[in-house]
C-alpha positions as CSV (number, residue, x, y, z in Angstrom):
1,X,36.1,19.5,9.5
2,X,33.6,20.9,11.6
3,X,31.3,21.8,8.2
4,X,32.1,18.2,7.1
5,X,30.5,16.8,10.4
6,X,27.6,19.0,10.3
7,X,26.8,17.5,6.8
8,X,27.5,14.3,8.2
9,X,25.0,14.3,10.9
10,X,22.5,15.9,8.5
11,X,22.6,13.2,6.4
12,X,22.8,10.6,9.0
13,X,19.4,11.9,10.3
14,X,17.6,12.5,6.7
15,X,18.5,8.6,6.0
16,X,16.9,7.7,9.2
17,X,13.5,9.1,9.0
18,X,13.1,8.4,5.2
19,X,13.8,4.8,5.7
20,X,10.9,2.5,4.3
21,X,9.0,-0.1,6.4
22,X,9.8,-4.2,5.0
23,X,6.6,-5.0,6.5
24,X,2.9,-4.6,6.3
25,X,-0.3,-5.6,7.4
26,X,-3.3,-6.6,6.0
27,X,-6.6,-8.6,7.1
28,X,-7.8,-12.1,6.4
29,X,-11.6,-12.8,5.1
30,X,-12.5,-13.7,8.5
31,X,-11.0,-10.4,9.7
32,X,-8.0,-11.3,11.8
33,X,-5.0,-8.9,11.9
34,X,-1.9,-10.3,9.7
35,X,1.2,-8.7,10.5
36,X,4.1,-9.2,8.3
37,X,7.8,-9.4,8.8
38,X,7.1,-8.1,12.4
39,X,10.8,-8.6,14.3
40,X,11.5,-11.3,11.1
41,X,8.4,-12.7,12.1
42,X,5.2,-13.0,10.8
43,X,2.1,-12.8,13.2
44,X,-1.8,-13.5,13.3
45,X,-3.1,-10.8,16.1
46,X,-7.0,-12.0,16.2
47,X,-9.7,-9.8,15.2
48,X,-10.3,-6.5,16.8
49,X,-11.6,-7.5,20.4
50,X,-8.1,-9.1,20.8
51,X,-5.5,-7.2,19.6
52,X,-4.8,-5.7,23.3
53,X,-6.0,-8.2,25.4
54,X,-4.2,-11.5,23.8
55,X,-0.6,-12.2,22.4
56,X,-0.5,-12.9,18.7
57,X,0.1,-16.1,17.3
58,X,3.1,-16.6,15.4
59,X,2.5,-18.0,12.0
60,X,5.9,-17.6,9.8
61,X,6.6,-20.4,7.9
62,X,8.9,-21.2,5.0
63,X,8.2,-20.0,1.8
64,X,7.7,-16.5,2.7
65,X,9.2,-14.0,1.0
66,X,13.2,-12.2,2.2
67,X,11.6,-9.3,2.9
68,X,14.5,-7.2,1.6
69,X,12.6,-4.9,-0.7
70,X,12.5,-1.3,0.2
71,X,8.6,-1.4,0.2
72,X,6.2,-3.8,0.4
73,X,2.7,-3.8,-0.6
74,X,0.4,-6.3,0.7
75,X,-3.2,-7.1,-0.8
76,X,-6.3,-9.2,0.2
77,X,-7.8,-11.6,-2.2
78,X,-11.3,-11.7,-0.2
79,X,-12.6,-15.0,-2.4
80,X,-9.4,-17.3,-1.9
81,X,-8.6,-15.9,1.8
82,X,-5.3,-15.5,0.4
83,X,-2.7,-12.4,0.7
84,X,-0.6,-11.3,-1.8
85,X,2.3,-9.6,-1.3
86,X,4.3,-7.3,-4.2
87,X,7.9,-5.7,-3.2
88,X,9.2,-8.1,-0.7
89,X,11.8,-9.4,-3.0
90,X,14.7,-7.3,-3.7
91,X,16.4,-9.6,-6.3
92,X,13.0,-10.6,-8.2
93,X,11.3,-7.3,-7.9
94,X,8.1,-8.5,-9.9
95,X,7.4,-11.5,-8.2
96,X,4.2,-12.0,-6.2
97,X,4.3,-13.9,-3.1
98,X,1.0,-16.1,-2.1
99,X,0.2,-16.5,2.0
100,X,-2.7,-19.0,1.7
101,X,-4.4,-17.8,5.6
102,X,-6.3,-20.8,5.2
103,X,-3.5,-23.4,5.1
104,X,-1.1,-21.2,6.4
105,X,1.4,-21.5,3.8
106,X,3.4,-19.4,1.0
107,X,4.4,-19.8,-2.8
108,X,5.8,-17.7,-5.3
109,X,3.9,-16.5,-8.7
110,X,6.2,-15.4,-11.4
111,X,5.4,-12.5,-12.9
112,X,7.0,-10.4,-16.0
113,X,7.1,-6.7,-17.0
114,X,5.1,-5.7,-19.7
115,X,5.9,-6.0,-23.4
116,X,6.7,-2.9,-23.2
117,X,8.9,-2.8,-20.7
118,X,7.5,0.3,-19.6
119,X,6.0,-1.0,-16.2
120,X,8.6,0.0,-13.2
121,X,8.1,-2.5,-10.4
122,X,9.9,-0.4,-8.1
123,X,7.8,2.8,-8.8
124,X,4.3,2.5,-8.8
125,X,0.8,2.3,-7.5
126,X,-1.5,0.0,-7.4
127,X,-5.1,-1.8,-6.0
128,X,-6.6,-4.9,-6.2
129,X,-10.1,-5.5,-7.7
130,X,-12.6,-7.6,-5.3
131,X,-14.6,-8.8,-7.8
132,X,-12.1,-9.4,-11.1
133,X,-9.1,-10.4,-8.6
134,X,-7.0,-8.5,-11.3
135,X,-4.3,-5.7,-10.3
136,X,-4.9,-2.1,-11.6
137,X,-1.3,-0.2,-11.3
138,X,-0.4,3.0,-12.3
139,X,3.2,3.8,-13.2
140,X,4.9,6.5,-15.2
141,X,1.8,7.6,-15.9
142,X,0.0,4.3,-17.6
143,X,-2.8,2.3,-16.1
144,X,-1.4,-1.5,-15.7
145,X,-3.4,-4.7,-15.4
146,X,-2.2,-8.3,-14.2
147,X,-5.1,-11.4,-13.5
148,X,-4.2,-13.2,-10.9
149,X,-7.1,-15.4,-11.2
150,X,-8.8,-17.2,-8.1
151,X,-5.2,-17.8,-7.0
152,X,-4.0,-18.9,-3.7
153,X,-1.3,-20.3,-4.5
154,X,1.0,-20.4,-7.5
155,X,0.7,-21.8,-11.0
156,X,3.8,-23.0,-12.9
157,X,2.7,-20.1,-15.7
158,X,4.1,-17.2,-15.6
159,X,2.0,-14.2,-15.6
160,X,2.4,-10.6,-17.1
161,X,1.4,-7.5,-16.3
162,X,-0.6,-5.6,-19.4
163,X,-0.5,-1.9,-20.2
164,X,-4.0,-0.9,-20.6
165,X,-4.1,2.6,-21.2
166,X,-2.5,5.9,-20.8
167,X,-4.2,8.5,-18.6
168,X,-5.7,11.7,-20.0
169,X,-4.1,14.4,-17.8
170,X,-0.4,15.7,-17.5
171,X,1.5,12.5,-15.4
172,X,4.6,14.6,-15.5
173,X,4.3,15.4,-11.8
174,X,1.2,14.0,-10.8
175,X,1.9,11.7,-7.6
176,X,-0.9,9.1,-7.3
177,X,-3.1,8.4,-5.3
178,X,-5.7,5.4,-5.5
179,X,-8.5,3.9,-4.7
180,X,-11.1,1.4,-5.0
181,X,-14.6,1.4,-4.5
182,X,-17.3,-0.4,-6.5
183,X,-15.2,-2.1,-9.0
184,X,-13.9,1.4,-9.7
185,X,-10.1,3.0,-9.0
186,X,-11.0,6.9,-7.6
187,X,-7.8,8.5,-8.8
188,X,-7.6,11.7,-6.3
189,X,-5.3,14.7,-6.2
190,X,-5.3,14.6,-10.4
191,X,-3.9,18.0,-11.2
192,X,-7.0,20.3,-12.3
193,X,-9.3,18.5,-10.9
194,X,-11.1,20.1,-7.9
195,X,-10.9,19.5,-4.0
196,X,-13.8,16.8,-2.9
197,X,-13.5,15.1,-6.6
198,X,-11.9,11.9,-8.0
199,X,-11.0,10.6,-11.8
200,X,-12.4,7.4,-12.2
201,X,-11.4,4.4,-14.1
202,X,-14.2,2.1,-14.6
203,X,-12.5,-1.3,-13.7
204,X,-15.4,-4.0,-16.0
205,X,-15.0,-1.7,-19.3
206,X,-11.7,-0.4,-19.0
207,X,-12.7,3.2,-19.2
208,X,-11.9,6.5,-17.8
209,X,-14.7,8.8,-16.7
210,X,-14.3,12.1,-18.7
211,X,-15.3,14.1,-15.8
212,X,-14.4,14.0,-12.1
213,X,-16.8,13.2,-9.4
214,X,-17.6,15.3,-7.1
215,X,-17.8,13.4,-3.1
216,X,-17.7,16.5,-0.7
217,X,-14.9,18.2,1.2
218,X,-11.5,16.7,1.5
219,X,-7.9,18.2,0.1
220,X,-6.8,17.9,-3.8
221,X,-3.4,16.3,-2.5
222,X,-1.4,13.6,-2.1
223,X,-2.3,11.1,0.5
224,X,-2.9,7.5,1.6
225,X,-5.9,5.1,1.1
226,X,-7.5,1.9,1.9
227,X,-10.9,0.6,1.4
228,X,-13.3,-0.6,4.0
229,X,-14.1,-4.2,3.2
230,X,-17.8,-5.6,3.4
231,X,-18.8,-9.4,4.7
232,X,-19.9,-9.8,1.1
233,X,-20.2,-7.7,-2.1
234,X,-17.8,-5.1,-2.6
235,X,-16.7,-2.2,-1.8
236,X,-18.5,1.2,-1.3
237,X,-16.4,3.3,1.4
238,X,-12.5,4.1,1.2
239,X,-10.2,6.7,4.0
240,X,-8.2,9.2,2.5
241,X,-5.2,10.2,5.0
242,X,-3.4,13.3,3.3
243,X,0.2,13.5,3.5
244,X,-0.3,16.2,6.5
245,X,-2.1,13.9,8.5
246,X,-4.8,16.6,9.3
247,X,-7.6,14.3,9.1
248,X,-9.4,11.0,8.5
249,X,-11.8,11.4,5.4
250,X,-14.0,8.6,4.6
251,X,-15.4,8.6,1.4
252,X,-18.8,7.2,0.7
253,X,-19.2,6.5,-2.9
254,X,-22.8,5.0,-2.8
255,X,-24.0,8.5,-1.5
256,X,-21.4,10.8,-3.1
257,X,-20.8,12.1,0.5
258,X,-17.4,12.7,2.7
259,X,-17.3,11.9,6.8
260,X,-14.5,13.8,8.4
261,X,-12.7,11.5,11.1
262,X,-10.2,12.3,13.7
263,X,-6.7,12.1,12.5
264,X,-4.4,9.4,13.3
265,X,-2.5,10.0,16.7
266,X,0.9,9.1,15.3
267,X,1.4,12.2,12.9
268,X,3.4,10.0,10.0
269,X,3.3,11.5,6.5
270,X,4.7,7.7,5.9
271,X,2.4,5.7,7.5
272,X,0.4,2.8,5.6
273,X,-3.1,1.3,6.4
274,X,-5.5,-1.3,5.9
275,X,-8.8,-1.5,6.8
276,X,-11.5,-4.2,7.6
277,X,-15.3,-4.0,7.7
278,X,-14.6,-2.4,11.2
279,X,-11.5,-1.0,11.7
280,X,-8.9,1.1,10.1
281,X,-5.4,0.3,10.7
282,X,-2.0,1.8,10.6
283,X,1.1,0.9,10.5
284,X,3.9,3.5,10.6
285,X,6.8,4.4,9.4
286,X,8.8,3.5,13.3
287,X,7.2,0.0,13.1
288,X,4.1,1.0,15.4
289,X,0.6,-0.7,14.8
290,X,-2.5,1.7,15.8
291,X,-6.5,1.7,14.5
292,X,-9.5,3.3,14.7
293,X,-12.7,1.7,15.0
294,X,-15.4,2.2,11.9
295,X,-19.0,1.2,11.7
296,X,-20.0,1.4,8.7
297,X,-23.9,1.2,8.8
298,X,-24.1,3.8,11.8
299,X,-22.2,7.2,10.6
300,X,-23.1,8.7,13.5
301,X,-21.0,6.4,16.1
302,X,-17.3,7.2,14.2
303,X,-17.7,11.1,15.1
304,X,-16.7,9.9,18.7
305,X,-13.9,7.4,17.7
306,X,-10.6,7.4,18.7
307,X,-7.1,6.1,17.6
308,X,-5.8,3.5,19.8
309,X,-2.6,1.7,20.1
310,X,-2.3,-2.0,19.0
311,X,0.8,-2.9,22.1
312,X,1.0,-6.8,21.5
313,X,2.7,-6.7,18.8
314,X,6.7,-6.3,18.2
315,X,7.4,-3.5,16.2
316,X,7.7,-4.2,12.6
317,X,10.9,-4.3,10.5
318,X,12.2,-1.4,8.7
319,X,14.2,-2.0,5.3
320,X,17.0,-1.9,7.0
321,X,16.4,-4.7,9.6
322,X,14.6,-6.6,7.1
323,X,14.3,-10.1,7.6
324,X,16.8,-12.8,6.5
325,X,14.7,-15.6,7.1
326,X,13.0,-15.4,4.2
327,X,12.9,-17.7,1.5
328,X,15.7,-18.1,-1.6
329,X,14.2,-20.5,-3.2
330,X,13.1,-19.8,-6.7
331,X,9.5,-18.7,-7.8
332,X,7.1,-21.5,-8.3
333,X,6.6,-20.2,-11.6
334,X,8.7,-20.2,-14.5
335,X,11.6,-18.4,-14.1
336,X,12.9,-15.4,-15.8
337,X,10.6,-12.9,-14.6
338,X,12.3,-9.4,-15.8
339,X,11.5,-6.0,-14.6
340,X,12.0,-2.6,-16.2
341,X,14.8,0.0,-14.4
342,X,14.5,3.7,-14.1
343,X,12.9,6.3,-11.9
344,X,9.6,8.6,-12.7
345,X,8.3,11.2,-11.0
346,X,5.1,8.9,-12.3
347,X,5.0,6.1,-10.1
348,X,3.6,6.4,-6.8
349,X,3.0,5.4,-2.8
350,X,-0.9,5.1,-2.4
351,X,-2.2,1.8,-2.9
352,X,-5.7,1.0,-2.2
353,X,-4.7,-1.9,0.4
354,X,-0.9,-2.2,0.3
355,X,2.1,-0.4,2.0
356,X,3.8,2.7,0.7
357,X,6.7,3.2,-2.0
358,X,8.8,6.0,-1.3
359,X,10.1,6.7,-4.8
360,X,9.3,9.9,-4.2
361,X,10.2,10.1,-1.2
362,X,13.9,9.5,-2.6
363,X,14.0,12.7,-4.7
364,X,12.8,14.9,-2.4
365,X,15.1,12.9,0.1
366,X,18.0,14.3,-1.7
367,X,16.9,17.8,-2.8
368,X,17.0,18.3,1.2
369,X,20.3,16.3,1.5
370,X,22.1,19.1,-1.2
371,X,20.6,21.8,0.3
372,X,21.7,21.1,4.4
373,X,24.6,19.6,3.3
374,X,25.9,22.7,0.7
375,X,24.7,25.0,3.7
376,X,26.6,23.1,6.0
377,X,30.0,23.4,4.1
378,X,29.4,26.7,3.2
């Protein structure tokens, strides 16, 4: 009995810290902090010179999604000030909900699997182009596509995601990680590809670059991204948070050069972040909202930044607390949006500006749970 409750309390405490966040963050075009499914809530925090010195102003409103997916990914569409948000929907797993930030209301796109069926909505990685507005995803080891237009809010069409190609290495373990700069996704950590160099998929010719780039010193490994938005045009810069949290590396693809930044306070393999023209955000895996200032036309000034809690807001939601405010109502598209089932090692949990996926977090999850719980028992 003893054994039994040893396993028990094992498990109990492996469930906790591998739970997923049901929340995100992300910016608007005018650069105000959005903070999603925030204690059910959804919250507008200002831009930077606010965050600690002014409560946020609550903006849910109905429409918005249940927030009941294990992870949720939310992107900016710079041109239509719109967000849109992927996972938040545990019974239509495709589906992409619309937050208009300029009218301050949601709608629901329908979206299908490919014709395949060989795109895994709950397993996968994925950016969003600036210029094209068109998701690039990669799951189980193809590149996906899906237009979403100048949408900001949904069309009565249904949409599809598209398989445009299969990459050129071995996906059989790779664990992605993306991210976009220039109109092009940096693949990084590709097996065989060496530390301070990216694969590169150029986004206007749907191509892959035959040979990695090299952009200085940072980790061949799996890690998080985000790219650094620009006031216009798109672009250029992107941080790179490995899994060990050991640093801050900001990528520069204009001058094929690497700036090493301190790394986040909160040490969270887990974490998720965003980041504006100024300011790299994190949100991690407890619900707790920190960032670190960036200028990008002065280098010089980020060797002296620090990471510094964002306190007015409530801590966000983890999957499970999510939300039950959200809408049931069904998509504002045509219905009958399917999705494919099955797990890869494949699919992934770095998105260029969205939250993290823990698919793989799952199998490693429960490698650990076999091994404490069989030594607990025997």
């Amino acid at each position: 009995m003893r054994s039994l409750a040893v396993a028990s309390f094992l498990l109990l405490s492996l469930t906790s810290s591998a739970s997923a966040l049901s929340s995100c963050v992300a910016f608007d075009a005018n650069w105000n902090l959005l903070a999603f499914n925030f204690g059910g809530k959804d919250y507008n925090a200002g831009t930077q010179q606010n965050w600690n010195s002014a409560d946020p102003t609550d903006i849910t409103a109905q429409g918005r999604p249940p927030f009941d997916g294990p992870n949720v990914y939310c992107y900016l569409s710079q041109f239509t000030n719109a967000i849109y948000i992927l996972g938040a929907d545990s019974k239509n797993p495709t589906a992409v909900y619309l937050y208009d930030a300029s009218a301050k209301s949601w709608s629901t796109q329908a979206v299908q699997a490919d014709s395949g069926n060989k795109f895994d909505p709950t397993n996968f990685a994925a950016i969003l182009d600036h210029d094209t507005n068109v998701f690039y995803a990669y799951s189980k080891g193809d590149i996906f596509s899906l237009d979403m237009e100048l949408l900001k809010a949904a069309n009565s069409t249904a949409k599809q995601w598209v398989d445009a190609q299969t990459v050129p290495w071995d996906a059989s373990t790779y664990k992605p990680t993306m991210a976009l700069a220039q109109n092009h996704i940096h693949f990084l950590g590709v097996p065989n590809v060496p530390a301070g160099s990216a694969m590169i998929f150029v986004i206007h010719f749907s191509f892959m670059q035959p040979e990695p780039q090299l952009y200085g010193q940072f980790p061949s490994t799996h890690g998080q991204t985000t790219s650094f938005f620009m006031d216009t045009g798109v672009q250029t810069k992107f941080a790179f948070i490995p899994d060990d949290v050991s640093a801050t590396y900001v990528i520069d693809v204009t001058t094929n050069t690497t700036q090493t930044l301190k790394a986040p306070t909160n040490q969270d393999p887990n974490a998720t972040y965003f980041a504006s023209t100024d300011s790299l955000v994190q949100l991690s895996s407890s619900g707790a909202v920190s960032y670190l200032p960036f200028n990008q036309q002065q280098a010089s000034d980020n060797s002296g930044a620090s990471w510094t809690a964002i306190t007015k807001l409530p801590t966000a939601s983890t999957n499970s607390s999510a939300s039950s405010s959200g809408s049931s109502a069904s998509p504002s598209g045509t219905s009958g949006a399917s999705s494919s089932s099955g797990g890869s090692s494949s699919g992934g949990n770095s998105n260029g500006n969205g939250a993290l996926p823990l698919a793989f977090a799952g199998s490693w999850f429960w490698s650990v749970v076999g091994l404490l719980v069989g030594a607990a028992l025997f």
